[in-house]
DSSP file (Angstrom, degrees, kcal/mol; ACC not computed):
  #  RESIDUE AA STRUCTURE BP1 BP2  ACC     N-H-->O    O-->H-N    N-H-->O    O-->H-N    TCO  KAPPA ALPHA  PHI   PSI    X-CA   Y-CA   Z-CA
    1    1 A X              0   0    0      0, 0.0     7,-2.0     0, 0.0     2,-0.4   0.000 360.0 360.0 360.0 127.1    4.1    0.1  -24.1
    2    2 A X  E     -Ab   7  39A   0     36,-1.7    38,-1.0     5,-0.3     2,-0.3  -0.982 360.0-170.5-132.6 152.3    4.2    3.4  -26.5
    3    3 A X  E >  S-A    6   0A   0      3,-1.8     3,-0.5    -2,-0.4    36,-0.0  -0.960  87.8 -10.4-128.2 117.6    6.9    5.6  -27.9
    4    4 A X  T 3  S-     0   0    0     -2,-0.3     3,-0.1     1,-0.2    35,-0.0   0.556 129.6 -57.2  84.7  -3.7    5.8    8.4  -29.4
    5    5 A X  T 3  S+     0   0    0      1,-0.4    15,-1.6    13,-0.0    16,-0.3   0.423 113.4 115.6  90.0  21.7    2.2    7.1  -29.4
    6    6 A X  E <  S-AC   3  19A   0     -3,-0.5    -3,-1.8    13,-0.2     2,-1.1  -0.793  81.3-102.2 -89.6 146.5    3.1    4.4  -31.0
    7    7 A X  E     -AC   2  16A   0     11,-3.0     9,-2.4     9,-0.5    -5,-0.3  -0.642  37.6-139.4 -85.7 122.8    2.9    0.9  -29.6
    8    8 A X  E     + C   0  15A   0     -7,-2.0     7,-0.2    -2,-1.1     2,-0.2  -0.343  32.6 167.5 -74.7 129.1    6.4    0.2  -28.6
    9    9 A X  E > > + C   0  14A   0      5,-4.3     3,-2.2     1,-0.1     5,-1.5  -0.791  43.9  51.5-118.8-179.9    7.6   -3.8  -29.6
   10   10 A X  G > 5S-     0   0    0      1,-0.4     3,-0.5     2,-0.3    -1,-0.1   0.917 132.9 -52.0  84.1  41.5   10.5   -5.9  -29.8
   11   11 A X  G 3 5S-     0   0    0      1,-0.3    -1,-0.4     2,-0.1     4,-0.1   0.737 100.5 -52.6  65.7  12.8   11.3   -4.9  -26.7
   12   12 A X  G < 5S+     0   0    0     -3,-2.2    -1,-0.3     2,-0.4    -2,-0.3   0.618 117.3  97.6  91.4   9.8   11.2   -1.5  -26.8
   13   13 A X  T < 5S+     0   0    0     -3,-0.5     2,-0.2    -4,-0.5    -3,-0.2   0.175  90.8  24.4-127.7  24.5   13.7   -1.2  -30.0
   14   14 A X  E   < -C    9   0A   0     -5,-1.5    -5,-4.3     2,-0.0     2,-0.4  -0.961  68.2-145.5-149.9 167.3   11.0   -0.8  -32.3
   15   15 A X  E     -C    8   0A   0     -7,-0.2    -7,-0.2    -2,-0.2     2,-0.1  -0.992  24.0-117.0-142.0 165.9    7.3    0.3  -32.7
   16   16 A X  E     -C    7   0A   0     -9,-2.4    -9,-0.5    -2,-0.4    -8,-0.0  -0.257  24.8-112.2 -94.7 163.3    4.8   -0.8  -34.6
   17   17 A X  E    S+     0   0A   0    -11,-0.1     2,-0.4    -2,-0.1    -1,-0.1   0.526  93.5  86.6 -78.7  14.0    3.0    1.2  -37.3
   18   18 A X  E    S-     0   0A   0    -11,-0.2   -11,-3.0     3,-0.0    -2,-0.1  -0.792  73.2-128.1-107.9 155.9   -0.6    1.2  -34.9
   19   19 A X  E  >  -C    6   0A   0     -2,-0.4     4,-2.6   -13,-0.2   -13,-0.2  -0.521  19.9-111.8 -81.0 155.1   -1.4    4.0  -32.1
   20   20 A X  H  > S+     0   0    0    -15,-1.6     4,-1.7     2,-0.1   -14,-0.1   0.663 115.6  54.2 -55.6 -17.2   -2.2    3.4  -28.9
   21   21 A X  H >> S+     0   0    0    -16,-0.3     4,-2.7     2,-0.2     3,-0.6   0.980 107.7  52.7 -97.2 -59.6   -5.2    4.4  -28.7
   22   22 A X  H 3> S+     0   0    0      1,-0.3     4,-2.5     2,-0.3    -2,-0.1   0.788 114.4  44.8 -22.8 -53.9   -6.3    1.9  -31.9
   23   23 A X  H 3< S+     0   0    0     -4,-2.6     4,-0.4     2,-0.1    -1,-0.3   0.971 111.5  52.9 -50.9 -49.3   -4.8   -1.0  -30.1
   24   24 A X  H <X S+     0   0    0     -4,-1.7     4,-1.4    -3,-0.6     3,-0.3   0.812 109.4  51.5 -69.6 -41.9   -6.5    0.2  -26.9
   25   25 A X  H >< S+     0   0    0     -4,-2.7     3,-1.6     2,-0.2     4,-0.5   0.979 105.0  53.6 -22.6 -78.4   -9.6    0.2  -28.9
   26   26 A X  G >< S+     0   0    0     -4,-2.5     3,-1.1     1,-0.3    -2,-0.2   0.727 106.5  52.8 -13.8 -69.3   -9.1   -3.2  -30.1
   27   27 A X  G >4>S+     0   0    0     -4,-0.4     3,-2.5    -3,-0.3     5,-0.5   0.666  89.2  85.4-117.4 -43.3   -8.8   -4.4  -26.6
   28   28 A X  G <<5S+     0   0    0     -3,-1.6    -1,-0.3    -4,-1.4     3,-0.3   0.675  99.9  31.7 -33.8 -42.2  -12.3   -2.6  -25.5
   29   29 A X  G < 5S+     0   0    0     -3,-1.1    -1,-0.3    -4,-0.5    -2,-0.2   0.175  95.9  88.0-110.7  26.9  -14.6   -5.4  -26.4
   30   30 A X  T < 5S-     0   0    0     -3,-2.5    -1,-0.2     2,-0.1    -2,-0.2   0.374 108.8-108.0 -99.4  -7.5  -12.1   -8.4  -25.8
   31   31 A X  T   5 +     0   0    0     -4,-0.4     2,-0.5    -3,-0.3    -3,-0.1   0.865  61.6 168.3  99.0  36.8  -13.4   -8.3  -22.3
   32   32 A X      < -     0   0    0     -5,-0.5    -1,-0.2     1,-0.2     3,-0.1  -0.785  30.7-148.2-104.2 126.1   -9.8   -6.6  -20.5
   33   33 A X        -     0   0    0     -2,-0.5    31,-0.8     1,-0.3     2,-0.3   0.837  64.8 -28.5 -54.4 -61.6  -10.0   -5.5  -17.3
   34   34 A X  E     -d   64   0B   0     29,-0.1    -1,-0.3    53,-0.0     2,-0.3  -0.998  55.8-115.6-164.4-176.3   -7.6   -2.9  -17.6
   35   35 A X  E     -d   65   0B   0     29,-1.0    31,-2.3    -2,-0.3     2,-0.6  -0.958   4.1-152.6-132.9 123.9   -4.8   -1.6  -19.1
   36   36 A X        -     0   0    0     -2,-0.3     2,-0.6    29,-0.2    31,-0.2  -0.780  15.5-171.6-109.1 125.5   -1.3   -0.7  -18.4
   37   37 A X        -     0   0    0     -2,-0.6    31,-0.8    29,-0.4     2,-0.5  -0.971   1.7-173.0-131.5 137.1    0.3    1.9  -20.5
   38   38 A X  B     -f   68   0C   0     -2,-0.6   -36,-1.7    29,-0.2     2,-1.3  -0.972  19.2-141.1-147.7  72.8    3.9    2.6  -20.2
   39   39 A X  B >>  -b    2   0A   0     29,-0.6     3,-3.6    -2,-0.5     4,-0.8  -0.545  11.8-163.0 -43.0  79.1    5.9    5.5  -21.9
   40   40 A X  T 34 S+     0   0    0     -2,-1.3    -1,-0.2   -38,-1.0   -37,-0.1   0.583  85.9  64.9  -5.1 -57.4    9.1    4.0  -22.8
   41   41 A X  T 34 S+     0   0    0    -39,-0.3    -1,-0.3     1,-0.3   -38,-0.1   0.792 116.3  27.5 -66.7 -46.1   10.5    7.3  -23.2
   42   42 A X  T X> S+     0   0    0     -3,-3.6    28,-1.8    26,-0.1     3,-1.0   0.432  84.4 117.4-120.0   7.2   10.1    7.9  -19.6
   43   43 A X  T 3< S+     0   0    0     -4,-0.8     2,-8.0    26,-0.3     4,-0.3  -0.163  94.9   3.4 -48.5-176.6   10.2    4.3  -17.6
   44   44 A X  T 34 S+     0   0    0      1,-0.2    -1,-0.2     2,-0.1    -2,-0.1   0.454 111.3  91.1  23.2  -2.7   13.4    4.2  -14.9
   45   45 A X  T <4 S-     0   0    0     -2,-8.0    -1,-0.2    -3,-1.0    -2,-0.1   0.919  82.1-145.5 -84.8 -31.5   14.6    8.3  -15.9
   46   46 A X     <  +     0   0    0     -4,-0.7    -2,-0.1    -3,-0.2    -3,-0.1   0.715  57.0 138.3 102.2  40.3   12.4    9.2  -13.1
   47   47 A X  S    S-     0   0    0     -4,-0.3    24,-0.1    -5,-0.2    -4,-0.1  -0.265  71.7 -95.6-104.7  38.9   11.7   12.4  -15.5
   48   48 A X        -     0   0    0     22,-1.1    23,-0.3    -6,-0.1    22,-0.1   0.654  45.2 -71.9  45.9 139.7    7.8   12.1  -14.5
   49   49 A X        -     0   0    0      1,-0.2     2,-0.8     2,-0.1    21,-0.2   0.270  50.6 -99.4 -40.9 156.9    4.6   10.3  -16.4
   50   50 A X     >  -     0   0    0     19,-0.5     4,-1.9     1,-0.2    -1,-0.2  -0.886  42.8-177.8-133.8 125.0    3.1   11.6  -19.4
   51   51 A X  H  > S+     0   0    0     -2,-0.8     4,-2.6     2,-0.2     5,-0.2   0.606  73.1  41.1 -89.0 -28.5    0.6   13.1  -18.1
   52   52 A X  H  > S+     0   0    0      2,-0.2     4,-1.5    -3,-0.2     3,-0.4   0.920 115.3  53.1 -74.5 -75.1   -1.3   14.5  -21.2
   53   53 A X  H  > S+     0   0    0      1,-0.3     4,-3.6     2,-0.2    -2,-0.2   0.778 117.0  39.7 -24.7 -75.1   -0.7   11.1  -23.1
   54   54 A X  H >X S+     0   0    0     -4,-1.9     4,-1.0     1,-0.2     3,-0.7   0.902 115.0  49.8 -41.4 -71.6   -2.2    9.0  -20.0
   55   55 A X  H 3X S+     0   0    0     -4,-2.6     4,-1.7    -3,-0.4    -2,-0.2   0.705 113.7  42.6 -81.6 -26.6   -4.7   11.2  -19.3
   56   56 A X  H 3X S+     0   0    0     -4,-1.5     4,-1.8    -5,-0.2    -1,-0.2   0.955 110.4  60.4 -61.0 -45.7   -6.1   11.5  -23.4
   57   57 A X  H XX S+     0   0    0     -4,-3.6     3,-3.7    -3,-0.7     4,-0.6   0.949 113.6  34.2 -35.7 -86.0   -5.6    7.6  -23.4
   58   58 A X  H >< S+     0   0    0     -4,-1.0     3,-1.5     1,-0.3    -2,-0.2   0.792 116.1  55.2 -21.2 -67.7   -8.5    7.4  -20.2
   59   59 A X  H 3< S+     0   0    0     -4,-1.7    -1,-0.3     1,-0.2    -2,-0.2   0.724 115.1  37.5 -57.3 -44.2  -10.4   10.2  -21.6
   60   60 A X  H << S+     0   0    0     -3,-3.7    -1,-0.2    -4,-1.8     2,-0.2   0.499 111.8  53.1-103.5   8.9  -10.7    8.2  -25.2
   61   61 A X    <<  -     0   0    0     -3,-1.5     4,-0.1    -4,-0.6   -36,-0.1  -0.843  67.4-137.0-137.1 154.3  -11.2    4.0  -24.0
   62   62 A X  S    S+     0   0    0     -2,-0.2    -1,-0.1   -37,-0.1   -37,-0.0   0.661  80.3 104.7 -65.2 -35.3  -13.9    2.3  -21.6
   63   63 A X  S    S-     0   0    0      1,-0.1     2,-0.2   -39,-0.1    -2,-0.2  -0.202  86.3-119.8 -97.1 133.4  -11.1    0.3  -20.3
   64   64 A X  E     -d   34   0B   0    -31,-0.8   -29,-1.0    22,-0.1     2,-0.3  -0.609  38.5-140.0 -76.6 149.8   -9.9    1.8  -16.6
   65   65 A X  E     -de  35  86B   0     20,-1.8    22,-4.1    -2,-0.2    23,-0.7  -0.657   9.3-152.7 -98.4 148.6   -5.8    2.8  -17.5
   66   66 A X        -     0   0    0    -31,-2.3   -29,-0.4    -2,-0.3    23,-0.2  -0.573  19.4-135.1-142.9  96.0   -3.0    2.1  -15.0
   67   67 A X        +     0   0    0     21,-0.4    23,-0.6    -2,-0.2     2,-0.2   0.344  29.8 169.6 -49.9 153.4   -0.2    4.6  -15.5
   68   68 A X  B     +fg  38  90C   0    -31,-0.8   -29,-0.6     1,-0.2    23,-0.1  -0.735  35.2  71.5-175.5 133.1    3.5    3.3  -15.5
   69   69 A X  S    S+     0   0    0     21,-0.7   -19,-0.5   -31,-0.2   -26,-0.3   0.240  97.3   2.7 111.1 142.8    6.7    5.2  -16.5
   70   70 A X        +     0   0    0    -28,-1.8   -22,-1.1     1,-0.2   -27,-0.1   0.167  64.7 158.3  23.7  17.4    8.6    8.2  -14.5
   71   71 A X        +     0   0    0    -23,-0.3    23,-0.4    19,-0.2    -1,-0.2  -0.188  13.4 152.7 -26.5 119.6    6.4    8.1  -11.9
   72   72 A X        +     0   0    0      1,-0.2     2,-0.3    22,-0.1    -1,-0.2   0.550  50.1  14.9-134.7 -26.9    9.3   10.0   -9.2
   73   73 A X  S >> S-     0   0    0      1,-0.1     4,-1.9    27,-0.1     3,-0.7  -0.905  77.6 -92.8-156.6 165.2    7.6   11.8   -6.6
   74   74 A X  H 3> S+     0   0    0     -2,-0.3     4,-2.6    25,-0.3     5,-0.2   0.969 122.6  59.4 -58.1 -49.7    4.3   12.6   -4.6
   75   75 A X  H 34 S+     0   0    0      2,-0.2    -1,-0.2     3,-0.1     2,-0.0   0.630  98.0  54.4 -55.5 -23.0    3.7   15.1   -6.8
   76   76 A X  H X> S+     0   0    0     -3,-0.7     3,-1.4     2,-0.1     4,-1.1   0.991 113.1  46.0 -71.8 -73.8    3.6   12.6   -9.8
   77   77 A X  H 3X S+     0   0    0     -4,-1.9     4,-8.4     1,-0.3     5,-0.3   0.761 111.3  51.8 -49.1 -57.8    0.9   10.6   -7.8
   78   78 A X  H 3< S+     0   0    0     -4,-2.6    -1,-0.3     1,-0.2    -3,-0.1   0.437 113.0  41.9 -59.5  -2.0   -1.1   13.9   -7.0
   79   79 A X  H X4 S+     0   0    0     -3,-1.4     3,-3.7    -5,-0.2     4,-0.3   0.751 122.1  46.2-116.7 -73.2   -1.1   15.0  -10.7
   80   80 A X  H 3< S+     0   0    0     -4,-1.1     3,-0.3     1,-0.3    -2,-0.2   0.746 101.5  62.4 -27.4 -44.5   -2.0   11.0  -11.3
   81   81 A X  T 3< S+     0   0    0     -4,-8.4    -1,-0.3    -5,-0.2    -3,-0.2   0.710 104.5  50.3 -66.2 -12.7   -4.7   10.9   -8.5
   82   82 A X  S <  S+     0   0    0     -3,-3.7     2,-0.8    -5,-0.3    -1,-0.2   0.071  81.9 108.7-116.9  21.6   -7.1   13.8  -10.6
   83   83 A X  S    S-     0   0    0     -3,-0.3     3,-0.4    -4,-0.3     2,-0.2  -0.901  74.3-121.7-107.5 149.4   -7.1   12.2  -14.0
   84   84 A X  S    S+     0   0    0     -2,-0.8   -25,-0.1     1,-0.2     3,-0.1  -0.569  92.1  15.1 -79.5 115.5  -10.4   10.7  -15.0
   85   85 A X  S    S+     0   0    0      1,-0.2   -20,-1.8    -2,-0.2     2,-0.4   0.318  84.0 133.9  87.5 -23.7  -10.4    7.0  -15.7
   86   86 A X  B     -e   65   0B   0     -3,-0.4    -1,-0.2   -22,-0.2   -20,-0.2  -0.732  27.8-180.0 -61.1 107.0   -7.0    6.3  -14.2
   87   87 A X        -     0   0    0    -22,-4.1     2,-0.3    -2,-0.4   -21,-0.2   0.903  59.8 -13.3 -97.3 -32.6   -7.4    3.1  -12.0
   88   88 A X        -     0   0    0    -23,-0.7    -1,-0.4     2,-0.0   -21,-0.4  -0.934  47.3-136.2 175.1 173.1   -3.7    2.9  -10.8
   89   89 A X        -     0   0    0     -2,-0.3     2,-0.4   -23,-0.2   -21,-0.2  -0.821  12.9-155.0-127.7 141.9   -0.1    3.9  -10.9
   90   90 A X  B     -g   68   0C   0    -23,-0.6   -21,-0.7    -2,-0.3     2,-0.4  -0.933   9.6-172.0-132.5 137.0    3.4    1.6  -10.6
   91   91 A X        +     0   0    0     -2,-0.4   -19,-0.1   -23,-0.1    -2,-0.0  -0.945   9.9 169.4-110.1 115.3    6.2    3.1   -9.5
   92   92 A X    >>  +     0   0    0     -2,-0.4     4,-1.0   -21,-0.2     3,-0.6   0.229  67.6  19.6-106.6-132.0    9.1    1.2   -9.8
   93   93 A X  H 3> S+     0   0    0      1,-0.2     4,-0.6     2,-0.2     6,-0.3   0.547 116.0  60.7   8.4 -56.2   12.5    2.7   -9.2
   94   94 A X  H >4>S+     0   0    0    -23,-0.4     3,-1.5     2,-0.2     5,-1.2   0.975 108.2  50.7 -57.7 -60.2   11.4    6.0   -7.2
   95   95 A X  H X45S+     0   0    0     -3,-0.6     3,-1.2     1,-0.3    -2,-0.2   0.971 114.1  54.3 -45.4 -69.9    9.9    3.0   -4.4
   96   96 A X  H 3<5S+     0   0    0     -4,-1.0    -1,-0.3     1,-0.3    -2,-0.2   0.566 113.9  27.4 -30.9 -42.0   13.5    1.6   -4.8
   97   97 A X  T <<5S-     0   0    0     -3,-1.5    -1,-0.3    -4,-0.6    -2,-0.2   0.068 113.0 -98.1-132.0   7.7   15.8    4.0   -4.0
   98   98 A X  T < 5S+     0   0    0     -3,-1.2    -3,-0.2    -4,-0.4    -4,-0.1   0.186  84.3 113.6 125.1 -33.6   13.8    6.3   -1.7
   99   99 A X  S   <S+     0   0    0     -5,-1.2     2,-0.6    -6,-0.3   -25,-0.3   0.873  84.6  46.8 -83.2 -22.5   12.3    9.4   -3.4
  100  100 A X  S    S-     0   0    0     -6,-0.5     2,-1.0   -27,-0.1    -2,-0.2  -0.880  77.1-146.9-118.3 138.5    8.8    8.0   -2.8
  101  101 A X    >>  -     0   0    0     -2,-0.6     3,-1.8     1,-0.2     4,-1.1  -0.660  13.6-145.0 -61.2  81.5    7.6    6.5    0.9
  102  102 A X  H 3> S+     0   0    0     -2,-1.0     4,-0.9     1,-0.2    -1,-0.2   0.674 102.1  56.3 -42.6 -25.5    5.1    3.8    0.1
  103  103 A X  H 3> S+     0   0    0      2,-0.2     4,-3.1     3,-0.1    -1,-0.2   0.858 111.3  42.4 -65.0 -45.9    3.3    4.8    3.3
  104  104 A X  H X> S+     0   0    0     -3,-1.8     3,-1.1     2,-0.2     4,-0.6   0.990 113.6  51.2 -67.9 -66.9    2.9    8.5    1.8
  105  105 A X  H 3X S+     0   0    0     -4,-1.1     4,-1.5     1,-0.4    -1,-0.2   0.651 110.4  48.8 -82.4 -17.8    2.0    7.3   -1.8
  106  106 A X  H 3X S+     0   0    0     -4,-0.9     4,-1.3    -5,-0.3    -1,-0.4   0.975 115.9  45.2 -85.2 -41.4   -0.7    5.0   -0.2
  107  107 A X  H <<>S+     0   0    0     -4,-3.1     5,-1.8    -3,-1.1     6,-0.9   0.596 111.7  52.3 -58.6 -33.2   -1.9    8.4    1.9
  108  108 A X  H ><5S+     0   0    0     -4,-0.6     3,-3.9     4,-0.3    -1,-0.2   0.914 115.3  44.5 -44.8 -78.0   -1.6   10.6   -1.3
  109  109 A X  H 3<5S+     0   0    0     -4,-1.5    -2,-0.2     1,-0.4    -3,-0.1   0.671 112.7  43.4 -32.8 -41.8   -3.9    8.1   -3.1
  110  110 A X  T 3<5S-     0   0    0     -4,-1.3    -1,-0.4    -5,-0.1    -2,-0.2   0.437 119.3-112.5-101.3 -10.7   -6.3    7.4   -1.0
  111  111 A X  T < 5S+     0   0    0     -3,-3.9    -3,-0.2    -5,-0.2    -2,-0.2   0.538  80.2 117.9  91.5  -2.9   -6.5   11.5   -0.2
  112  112 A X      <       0   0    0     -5,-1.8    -4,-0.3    -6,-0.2    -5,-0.1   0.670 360.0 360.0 -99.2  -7.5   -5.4   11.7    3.1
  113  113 A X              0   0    0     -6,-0.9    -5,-0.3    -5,-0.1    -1,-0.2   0.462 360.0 360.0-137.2 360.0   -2.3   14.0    2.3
């Protein structure tokens, strides 16, 4: 979890004085399959990932990333689906109340729309 590119603790009402990308270091040779990284700032607002933040995160670790927070729309996914290193998305909330079609987001993903 980060806020501000900080790693978010305590539940989200504090972060701690390491980046993400330091922790995510850390975590490279600890043998982690992936990694889920979660912009506080934008979980449930359904105000779309952040996309540069994820996509530097991938860009800078071995470790495949799996986006999570404001993920809203097909359009999030389709922005999601071209970053390098991204193994996967969760979408909570959008799935929930309608605005994305689990059928479509698997068809998006995969390429087929």
């Amino acid at each position: 979890d980060a806020q501000g590119g900080k790693v978010a603790v305590e539940g989200w009402a504090e972060t701690a004085d390491v980046t993400v990308l330091e922790l995510a270091r850390k975590f490279e040779d600890a043998g982690v399959a992936a990694l889920i990284y979660t912009d506080v700032d934008r979980d449930g607002v359904l105000a779309g990932p952040n996309l540069e933040a994820t996509a530097a995160l991938a860009a800078a670790i071995s470790i495949p990333v799996i986006a999570s927070g404001g993920v809203s729309s097909l359009d999030d996914l389709r922005a999601l689906a071209g970053v390098p290193g991204l193994e996967g998305v969760i979408s909570g909330r959008a799935l929930y109340d309608g605005r994305i079609d689990l059928a479509q987001a698997v068809a998006v993903l995969k390429g087929a729309a």
